[in-house]
Predicted model as a PDB file, atoms N, CA, C, CB and O in Angstrom, pLDDT in the B-factor column:
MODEL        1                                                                  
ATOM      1  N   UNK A   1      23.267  68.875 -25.877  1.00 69.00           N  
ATOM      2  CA  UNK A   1      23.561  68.362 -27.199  1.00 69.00           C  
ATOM      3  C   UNK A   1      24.620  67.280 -27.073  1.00 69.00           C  
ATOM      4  CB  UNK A   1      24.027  69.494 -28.149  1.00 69.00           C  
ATOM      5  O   UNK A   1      25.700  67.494 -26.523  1.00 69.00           O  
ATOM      6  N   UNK A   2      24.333  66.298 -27.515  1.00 76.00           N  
ATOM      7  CA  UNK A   2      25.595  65.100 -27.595  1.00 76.00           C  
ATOM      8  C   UNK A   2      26.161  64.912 -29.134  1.00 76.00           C  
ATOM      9  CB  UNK A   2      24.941  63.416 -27.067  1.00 76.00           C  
ATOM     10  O   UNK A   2      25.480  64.893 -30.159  1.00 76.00           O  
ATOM     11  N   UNK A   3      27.395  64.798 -29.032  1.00 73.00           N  
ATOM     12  CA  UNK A   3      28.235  64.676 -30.441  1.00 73.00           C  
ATOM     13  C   UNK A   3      28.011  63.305 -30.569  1.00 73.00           C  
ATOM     14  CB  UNK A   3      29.949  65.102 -30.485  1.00 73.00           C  
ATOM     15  O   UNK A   3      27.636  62.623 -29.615  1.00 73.00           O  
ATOM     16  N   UNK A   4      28.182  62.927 -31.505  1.00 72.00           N  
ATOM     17  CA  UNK A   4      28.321  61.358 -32.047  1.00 72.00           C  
ATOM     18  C   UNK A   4      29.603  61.605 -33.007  1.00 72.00           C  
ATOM     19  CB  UNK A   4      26.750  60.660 -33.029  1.00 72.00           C  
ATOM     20  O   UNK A   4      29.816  62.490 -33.835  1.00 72.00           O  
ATOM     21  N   UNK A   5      30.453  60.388 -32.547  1.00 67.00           N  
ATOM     22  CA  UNK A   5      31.507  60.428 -33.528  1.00 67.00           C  
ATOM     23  C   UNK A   5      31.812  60.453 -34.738  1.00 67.00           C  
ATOM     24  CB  UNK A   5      31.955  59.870 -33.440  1.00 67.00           C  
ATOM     25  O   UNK A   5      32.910  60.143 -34.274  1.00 67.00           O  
ATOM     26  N   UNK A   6      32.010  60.526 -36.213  1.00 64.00           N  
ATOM     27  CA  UNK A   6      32.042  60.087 -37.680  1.00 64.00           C  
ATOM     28  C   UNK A   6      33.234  59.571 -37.638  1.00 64.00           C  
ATOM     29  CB  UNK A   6      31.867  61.136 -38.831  1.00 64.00           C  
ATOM     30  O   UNK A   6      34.326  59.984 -37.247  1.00 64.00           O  
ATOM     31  N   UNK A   7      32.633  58.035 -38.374  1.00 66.00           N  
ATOM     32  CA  UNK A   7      34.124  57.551 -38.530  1.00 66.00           C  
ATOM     33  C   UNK A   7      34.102  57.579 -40.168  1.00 66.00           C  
ATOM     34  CB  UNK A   7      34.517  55.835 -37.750  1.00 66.00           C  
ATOM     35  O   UNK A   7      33.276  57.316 -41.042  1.00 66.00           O  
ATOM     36  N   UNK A   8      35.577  58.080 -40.109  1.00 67.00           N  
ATOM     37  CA  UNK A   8      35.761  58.074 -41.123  1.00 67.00           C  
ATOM     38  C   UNK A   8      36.522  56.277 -42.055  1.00 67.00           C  
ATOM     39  CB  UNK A   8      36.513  59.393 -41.006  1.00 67.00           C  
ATOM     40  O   UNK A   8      37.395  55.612 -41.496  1.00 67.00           O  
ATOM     41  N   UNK A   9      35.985  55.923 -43.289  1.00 80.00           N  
ATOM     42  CA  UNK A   9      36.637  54.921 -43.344  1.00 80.00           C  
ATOM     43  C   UNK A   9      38.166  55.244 -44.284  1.00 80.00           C  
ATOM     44  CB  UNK A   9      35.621  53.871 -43.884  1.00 80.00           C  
ATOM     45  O   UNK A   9      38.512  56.102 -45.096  1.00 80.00           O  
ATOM     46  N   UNK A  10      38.760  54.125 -43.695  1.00 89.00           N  
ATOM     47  CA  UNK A  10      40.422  54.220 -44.130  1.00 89.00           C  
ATOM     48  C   UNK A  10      40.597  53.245 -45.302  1.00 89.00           C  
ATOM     49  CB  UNK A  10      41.584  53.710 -42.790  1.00 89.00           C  
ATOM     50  O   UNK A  10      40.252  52.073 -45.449  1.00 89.00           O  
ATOM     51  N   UNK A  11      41.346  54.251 -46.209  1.00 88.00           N  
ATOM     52  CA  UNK A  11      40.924  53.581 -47.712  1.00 88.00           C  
ATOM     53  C   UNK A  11      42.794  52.902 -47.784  1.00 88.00           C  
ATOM     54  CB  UNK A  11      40.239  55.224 -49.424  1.00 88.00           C  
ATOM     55  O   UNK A  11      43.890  53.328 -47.419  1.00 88.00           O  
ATOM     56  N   UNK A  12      42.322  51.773 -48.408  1.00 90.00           N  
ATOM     57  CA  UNK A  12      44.037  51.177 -48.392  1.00 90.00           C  
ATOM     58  C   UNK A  12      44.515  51.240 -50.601  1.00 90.00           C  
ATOM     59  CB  UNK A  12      43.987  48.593 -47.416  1.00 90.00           C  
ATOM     60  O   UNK A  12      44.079  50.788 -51.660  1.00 90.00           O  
ATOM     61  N   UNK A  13      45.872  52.301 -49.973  1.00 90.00           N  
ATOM     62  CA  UNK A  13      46.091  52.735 -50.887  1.00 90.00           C  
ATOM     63  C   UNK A  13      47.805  52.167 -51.825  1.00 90.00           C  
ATOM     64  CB  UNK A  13      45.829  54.081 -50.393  1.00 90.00           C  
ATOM     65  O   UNK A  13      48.739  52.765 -52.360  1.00 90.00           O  
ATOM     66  N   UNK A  14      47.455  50.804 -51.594  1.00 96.00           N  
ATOM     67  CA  UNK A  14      48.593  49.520 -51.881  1.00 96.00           C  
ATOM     68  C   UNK A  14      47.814  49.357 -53.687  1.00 96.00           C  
ATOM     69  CB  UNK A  14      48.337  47.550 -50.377  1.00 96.00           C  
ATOM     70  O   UNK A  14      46.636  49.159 -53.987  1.00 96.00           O  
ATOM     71  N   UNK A  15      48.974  49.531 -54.548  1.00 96.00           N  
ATOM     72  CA  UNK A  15      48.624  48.941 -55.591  1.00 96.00           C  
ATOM     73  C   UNK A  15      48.285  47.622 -55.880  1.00 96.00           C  
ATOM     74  CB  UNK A  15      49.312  49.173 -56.181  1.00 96.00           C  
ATOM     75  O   UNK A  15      47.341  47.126 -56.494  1.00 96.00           O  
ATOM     76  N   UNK A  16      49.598  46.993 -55.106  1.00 97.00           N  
ATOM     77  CA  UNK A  16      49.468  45.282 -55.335  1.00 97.00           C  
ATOM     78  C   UNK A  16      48.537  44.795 -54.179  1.00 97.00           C  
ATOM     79  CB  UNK A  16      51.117  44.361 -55.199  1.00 97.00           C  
ATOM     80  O   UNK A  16      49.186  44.011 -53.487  1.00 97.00           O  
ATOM     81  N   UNK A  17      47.307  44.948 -53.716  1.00 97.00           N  
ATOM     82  CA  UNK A  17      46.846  44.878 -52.647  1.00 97.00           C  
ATOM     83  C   UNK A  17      44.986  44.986 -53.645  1.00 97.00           C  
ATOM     84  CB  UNK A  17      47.616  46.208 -51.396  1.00 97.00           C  
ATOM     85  O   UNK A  17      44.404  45.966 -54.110  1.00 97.00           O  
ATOM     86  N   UNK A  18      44.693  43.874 -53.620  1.00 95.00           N  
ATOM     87  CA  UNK A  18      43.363  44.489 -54.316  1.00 95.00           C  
ATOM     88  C   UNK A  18      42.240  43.426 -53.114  1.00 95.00           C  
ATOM     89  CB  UNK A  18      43.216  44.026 -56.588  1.00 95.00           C  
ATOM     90  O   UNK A  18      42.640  42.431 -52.510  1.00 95.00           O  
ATOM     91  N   UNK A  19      40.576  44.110 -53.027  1.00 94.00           N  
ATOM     92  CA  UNK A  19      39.440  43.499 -52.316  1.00 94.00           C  
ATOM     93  C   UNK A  19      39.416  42.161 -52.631  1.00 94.00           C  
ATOM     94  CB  UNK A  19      38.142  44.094 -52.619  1.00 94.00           C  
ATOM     95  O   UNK A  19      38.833  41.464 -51.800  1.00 94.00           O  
ATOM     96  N   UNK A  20      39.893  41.578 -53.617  1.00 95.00           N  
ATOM     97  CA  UNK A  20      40.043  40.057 -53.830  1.00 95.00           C  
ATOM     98  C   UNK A  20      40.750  39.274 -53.310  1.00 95.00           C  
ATOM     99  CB  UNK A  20      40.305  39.750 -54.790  1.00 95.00           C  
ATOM    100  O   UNK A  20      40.489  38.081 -53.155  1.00 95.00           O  
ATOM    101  N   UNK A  21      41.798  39.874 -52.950  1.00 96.00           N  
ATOM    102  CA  UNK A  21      43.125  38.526 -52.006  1.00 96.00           C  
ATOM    103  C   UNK A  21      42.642  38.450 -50.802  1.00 96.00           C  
ATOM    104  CB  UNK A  21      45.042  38.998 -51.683  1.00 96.00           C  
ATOM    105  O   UNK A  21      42.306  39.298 -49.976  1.00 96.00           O  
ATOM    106  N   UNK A  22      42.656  37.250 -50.819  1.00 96.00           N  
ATOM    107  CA  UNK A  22      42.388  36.485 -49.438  1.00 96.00           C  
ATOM    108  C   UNK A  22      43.390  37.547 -48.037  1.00 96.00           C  
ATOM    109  CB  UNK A  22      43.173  34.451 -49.691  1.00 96.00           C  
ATOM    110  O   UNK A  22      42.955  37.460 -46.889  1.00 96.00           O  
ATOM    111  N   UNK A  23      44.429  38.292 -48.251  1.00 95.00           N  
ATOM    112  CA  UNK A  23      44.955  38.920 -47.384  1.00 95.00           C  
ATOM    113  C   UNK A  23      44.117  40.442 -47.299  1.00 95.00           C  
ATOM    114  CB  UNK A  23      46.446  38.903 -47.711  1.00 95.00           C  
ATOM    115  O   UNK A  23      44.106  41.045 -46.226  1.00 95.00           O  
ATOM    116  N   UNK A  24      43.637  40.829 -48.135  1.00 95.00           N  
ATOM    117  CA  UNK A  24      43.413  42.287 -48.113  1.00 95.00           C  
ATOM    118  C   UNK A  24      42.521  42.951 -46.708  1.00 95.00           C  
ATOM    119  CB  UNK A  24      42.584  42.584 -49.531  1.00 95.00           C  
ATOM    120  O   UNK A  24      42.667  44.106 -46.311  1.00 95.00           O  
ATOM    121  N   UNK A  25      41.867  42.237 -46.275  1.00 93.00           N  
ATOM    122  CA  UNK A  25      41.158  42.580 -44.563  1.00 93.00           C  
ATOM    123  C   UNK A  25      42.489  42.932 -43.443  1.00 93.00           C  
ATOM    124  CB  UNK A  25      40.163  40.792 -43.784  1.00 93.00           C  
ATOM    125  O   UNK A  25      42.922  44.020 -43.064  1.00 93.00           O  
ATOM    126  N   UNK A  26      42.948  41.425 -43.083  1.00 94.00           N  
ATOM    127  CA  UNK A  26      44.217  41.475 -42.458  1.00 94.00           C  
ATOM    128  C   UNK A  26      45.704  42.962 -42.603  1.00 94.00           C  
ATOM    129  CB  UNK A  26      44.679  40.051 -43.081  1.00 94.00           C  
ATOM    130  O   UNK A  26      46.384  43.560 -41.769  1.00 94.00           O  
ATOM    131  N   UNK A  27      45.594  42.993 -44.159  1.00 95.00           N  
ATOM    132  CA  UNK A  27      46.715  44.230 -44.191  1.00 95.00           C  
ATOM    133  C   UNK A  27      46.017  45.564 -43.986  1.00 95.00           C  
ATOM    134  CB  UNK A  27      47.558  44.333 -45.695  1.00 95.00           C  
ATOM    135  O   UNK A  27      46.512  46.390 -43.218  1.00 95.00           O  
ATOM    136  N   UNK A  28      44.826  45.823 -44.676  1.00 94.00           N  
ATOM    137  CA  UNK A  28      43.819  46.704 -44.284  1.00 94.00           C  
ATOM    138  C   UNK A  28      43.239  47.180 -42.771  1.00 94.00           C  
ATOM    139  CB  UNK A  28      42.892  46.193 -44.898  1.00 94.00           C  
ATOM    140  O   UNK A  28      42.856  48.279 -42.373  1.00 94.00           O  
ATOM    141  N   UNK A  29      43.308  46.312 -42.330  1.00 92.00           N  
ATOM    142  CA  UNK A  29      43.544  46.456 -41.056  1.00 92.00           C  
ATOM    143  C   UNK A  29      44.428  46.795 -40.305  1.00 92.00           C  
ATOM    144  CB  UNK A  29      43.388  45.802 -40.711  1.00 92.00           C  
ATOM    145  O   UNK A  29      44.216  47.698 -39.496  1.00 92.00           O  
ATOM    146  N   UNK A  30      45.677  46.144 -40.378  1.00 93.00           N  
ATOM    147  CA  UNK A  30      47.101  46.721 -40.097  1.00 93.00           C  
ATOM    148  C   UNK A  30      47.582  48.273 -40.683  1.00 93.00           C  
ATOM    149  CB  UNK A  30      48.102  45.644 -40.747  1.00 93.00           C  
ATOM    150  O   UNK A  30      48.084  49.109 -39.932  1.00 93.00           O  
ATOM    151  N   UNK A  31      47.391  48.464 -41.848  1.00 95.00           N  
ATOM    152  CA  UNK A  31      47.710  49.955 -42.514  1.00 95.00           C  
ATOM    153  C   UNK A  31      46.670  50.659 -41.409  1.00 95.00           C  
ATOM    154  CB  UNK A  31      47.220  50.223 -44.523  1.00 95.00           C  
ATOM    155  O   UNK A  31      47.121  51.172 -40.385  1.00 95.00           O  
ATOM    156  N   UNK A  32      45.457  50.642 -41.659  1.00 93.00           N  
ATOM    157  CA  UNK A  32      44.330  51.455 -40.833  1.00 93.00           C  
ATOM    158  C   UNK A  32      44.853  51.725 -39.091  1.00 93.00           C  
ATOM    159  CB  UNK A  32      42.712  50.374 -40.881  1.00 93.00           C  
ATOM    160  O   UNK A  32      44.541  52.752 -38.488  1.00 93.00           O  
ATOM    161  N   UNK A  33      45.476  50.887 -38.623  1.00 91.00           N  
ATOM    162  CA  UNK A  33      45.931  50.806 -37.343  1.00 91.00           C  
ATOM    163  C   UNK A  33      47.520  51.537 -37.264  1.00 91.00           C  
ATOM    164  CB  UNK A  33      45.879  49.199 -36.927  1.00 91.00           C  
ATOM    165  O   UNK A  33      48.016  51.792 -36.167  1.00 91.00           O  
ATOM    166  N   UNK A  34      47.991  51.732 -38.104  1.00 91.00           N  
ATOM    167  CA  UNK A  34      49.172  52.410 -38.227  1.00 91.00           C  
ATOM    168  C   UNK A  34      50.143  51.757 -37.941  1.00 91.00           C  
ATOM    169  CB  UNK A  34      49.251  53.415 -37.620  1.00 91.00           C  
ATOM    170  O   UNK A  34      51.102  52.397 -37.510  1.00 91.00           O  
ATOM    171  N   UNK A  35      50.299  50.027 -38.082  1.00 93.00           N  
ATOM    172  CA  UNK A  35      50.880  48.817 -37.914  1.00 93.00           C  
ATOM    173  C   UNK A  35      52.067  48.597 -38.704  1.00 93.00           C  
ATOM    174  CB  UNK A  35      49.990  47.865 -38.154  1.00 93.00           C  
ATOM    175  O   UNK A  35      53.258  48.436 -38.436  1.00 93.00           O  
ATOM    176  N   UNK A  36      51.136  48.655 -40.137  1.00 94.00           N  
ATOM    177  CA  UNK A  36      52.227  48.502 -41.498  1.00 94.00           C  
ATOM    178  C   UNK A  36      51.785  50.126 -42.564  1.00 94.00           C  
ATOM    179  CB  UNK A  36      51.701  46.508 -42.688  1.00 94.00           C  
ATOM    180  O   UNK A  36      50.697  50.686 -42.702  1.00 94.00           O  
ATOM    181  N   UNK A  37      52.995  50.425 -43.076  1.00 93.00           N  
ATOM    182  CA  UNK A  37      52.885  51.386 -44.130  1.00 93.00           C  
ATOM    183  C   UNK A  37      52.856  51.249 -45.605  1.00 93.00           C  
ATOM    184  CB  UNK A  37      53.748  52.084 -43.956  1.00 93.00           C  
ATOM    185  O   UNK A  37      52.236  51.910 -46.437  1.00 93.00           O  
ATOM    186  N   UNK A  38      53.619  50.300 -45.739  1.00 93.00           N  
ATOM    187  CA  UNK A  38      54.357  49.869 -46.968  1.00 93.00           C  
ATOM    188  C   UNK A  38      55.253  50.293 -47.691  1.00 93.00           C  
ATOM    189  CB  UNK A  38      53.807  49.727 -47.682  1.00 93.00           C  
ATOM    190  O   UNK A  38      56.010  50.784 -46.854  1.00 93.00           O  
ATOM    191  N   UNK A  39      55.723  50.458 -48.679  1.00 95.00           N  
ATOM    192  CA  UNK A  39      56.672  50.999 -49.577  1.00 95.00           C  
ATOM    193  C   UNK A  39      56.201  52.444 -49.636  1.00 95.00           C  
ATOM    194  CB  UNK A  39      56.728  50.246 -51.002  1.00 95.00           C  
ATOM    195  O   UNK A  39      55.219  53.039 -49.194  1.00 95.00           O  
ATOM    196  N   UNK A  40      57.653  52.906 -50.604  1.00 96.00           N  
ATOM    197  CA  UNK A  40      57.452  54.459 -51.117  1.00 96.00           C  
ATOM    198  C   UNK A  40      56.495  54.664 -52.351  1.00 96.00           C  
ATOM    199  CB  UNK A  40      58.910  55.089 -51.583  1.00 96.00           C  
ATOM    200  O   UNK A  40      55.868  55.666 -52.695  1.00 96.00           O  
ATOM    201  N   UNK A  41      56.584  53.271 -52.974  1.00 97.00           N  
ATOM    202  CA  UNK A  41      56.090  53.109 -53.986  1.00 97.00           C  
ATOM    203  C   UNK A  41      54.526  52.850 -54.171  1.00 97.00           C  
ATOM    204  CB  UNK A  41      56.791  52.289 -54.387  1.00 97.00           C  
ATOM    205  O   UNK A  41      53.891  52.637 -55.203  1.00 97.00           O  
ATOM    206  N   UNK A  42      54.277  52.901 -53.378  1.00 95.00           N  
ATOM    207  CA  UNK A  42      52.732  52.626 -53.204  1.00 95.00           C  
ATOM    208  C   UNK A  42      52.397  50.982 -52.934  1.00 95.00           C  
ATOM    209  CB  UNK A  42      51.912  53.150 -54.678  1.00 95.00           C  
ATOM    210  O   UNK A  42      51.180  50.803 -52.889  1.00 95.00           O  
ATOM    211  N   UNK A  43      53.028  49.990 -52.783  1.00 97.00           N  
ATOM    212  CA  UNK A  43      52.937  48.960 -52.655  1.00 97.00           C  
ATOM    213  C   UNK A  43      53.386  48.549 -51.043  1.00 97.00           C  
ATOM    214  CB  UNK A  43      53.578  48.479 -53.745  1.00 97.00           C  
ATOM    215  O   UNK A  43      53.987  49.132 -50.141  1.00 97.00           O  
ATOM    216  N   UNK A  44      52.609  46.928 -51.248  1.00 97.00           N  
ATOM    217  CA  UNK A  44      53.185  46.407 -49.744  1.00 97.00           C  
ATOM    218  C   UNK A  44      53.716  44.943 -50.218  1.00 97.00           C  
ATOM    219  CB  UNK A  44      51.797  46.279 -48.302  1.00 97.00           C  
ATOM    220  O   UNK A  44      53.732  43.981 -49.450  1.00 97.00           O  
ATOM    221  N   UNK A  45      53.958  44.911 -50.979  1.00 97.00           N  
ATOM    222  CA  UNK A  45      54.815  43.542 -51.998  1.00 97.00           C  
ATOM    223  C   UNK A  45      54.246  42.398 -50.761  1.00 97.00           C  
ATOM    224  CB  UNK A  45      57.273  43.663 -52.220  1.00 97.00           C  
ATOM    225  O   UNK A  45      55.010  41.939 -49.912  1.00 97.00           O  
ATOM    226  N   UNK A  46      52.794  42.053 -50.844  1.00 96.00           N  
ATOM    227  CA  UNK A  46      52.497  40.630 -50.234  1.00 96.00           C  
ATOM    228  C   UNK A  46      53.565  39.783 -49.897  1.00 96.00           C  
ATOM    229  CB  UNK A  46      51.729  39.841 -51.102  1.00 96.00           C  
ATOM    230  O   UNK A  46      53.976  39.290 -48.847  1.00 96.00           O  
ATOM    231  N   UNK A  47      53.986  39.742 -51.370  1.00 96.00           N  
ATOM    232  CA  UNK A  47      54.586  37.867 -51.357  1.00 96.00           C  
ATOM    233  C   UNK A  47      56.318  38.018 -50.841  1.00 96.00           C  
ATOM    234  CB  UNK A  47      54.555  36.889 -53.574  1.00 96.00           C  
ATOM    235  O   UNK A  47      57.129  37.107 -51.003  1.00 96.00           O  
ATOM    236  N   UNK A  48      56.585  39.099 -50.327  1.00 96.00           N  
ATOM    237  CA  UNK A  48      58.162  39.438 -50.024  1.00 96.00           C  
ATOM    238  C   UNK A  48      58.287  38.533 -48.383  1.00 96.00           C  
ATOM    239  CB  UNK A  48      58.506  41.607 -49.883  1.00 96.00           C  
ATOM    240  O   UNK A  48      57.198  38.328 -47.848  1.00 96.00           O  
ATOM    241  N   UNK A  49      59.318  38.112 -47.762  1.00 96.00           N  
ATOM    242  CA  UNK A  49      59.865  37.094 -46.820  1.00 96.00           C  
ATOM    243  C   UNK A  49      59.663  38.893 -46.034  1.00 96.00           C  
ATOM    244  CB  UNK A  49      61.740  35.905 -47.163  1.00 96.00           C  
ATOM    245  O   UNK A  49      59.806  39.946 -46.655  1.00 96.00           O  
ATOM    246  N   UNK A  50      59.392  38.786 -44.912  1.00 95.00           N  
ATOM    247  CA  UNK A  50      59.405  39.193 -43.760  1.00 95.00           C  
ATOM    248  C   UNK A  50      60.921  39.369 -42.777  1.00 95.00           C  
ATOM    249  CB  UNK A  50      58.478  38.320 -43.280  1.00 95.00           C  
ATOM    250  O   UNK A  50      61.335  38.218 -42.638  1.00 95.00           O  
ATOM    251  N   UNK A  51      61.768  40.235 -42.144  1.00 96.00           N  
ATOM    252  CA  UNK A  51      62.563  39.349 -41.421  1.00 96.00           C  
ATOM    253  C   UNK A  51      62.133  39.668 -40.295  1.00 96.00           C  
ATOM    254  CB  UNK A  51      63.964  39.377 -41.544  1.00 96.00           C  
ATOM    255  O   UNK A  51      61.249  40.497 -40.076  1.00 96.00           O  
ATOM    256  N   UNK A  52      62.977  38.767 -39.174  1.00 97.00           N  
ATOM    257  CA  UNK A  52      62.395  38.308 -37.687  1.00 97.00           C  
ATOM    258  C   UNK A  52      61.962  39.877 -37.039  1.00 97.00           C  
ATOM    259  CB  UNK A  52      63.832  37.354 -36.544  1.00 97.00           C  
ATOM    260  O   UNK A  52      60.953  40.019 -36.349  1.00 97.00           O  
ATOM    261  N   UNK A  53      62.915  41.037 -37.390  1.00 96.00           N  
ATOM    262  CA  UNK A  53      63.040  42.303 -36.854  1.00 96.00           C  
ATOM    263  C   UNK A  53      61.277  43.253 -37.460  1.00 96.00           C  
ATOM    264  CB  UNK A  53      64.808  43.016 -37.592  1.00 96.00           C  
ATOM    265  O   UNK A  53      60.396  43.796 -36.794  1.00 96.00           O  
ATOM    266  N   UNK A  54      61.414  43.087 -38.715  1.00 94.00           N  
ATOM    267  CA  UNK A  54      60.000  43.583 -38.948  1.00 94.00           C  
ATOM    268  C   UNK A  54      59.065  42.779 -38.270  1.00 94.00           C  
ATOM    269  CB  UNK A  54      59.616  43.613 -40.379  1.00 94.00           C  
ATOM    270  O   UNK A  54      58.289  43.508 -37.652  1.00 94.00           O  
ATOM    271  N   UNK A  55      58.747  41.277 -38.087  1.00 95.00           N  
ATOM    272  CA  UNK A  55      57.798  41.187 -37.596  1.00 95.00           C  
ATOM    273  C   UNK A  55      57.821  40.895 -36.033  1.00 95.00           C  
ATOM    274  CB  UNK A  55      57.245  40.422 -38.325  1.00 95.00           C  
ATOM    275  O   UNK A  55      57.050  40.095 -35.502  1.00 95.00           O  
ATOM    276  N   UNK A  56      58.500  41.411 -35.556  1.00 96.00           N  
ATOM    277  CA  UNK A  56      58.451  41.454 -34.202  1.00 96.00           C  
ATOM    278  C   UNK A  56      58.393  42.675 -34.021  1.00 96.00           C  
ATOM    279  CB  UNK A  56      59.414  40.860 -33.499  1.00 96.00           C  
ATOM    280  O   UNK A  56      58.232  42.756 -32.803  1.00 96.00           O  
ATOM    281  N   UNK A  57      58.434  44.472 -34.735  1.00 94.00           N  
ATOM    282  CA  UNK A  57      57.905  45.383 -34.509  1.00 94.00           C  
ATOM    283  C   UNK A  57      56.134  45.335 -34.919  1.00 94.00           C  
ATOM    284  CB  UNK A  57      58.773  46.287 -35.114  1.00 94.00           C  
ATOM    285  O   UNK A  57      55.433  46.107 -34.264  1.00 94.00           O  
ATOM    286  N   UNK A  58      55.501  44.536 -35.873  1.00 93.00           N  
ATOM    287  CA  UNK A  58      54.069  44.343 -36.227  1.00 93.00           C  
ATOM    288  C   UNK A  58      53.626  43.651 -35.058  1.00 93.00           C  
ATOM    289  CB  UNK A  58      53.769  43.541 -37.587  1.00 93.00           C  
ATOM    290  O   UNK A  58      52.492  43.875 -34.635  1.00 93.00           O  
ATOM    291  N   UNK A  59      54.368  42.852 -34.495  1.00 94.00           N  
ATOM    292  CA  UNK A  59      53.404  41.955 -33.581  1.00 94.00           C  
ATOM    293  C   UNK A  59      53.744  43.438 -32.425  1.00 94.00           C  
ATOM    294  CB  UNK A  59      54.066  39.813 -33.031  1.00 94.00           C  
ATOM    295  O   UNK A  59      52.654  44.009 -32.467  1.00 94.00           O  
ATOM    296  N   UNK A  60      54.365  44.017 -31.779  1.00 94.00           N  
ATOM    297  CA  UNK A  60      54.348  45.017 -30.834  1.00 94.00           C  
ATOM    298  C   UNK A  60      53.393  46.072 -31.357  1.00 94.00           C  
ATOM    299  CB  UNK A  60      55.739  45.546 -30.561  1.00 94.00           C  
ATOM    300  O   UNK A  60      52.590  46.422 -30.492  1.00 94.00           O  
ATOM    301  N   UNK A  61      53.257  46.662 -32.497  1.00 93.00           N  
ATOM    302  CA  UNK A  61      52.496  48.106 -32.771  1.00 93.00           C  
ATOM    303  C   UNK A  61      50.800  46.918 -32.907  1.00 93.00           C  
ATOM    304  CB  UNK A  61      53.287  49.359 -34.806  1.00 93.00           C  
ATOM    305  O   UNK A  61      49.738  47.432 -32.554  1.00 93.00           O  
ATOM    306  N   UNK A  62      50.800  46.079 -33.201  1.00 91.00           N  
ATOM    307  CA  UNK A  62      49.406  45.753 -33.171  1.00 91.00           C  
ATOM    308  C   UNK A  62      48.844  45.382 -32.033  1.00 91.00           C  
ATOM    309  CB  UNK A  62      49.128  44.854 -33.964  1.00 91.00           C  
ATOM    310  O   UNK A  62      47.637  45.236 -31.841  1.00 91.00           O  
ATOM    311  N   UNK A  63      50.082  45.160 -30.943  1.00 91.00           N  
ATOM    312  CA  UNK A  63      49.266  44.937 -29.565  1.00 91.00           C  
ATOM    313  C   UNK A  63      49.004  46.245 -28.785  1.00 91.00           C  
ATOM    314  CB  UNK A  63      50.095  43.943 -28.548  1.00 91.00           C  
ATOM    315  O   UNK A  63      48.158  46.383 -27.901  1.00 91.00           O  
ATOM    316  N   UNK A  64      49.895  47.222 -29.265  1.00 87.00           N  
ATOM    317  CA  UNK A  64      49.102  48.743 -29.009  1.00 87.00           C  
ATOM    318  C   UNK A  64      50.186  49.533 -28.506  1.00 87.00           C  
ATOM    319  CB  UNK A  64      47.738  48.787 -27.811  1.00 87.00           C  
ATOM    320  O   UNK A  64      50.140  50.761 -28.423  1.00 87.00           O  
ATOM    321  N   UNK A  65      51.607  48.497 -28.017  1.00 82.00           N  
ATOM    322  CA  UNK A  65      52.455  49.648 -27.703  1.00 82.00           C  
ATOM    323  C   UNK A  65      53.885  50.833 -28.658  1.00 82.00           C  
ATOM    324  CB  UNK A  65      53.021  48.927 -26.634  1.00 82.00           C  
ATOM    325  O   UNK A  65      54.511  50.701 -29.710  1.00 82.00           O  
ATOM    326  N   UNK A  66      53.860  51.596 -27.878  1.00 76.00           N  
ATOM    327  CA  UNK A  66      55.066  52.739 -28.812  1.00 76.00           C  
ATOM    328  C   UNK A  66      55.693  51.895 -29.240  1.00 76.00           C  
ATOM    329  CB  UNK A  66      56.156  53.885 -28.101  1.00 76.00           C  
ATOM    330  O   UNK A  66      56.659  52.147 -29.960  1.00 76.00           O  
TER     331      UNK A  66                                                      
ENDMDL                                                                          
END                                                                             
């Protein structure tokens, strides 16, 4: 008997985050990968400035390491 995997799909659960913005693949992807989380609030505030320290932990967890 061989198993076949089920994937399950990963639902992105960002208020300010809707299938229409040109970003929503890209962060959807990142949340799904365990990259970005977002707020407590249920949001990932798109349009907020980044600093150098967050995105130099995104560019490390998306290339795959701890």
């Amino acid at each position: 008997m061989t198993l076949t995997p089920t994937v399950t799909p990963c639902a992105l659960t960002f208020r300010d985050v809707s299938p229409s913005d040109y970003f929503y693949e890209p962060v959807r992807y990142l949340y799904c990968a365990g990259v970005v989380s977002g707020y407590v609030d249920h949001t990932f505030r798109p349009y907020n400035s980044a600093t150098r320290g967050q995105m130099a932990k995104i560019i490390v967890l998306a290339q795959g390491s701890p």
